[in-house]
C-alpha positions as CSV (number, residue, x, y, z in Angstrom):
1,X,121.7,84.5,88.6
2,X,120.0,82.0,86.1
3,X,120.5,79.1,88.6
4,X,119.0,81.0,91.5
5,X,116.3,81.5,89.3
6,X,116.3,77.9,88.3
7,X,116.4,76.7,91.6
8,X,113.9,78.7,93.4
9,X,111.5,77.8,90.2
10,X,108.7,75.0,91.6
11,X,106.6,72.8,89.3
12,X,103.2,73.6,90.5
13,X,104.3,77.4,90.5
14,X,104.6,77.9,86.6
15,X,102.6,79.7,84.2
16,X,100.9,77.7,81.6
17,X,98.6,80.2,80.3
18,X,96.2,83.1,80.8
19,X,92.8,83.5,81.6
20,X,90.3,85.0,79.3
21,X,90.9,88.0,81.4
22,X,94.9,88.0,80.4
23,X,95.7,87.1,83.9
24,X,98.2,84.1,84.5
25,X,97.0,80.6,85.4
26,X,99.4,78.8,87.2
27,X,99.8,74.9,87.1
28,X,98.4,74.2,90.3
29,X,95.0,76.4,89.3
30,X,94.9,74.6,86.0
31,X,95.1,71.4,87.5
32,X,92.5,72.0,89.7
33,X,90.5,73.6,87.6
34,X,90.9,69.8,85.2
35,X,89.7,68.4,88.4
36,X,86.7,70.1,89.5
37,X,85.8,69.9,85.4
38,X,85.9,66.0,85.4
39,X,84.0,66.1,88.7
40,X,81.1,68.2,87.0
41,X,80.8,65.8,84.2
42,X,80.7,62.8,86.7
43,X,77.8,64.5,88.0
44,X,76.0,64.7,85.0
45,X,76.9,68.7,85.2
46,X,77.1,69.7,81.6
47,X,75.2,71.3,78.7
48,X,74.0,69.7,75.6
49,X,74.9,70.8,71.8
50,X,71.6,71.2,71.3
51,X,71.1,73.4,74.5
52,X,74.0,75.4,73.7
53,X,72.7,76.0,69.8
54,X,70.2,77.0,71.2
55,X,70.9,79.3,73.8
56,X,73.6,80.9,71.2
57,X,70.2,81.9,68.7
58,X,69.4,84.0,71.5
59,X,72.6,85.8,72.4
């Protein structure tokens, strides 16, 4: 039974963590998820310390 499950177990198909949500991100979302981050910063896609201080006095 164990090598079954070892066997039929795939890389990309794993679990390596939760979402804020509690439900499970899988490797492949992760990864993509790196990648579309990285693309955003290429981009010039991101928000300043000072934007986010001061977004956060207003929360």
């Amino acid at each position: 039974m164990i090598k079954a499950l070892v066997e039929s177990y795939h890389e990309d198909d794993g679990i390596v963590g939760y979402t804020v949500d509690g439900k499970p991100l899988m490797r492949k979302q992760y990864n993509q998820e790196l990648l579309d981050a990285e693309g955003e910063i290429q981009r010039g896609e991101l928000t300043s310390v000072e934007d986010l201080e001061k977004e956060a006095r207003n929360w």
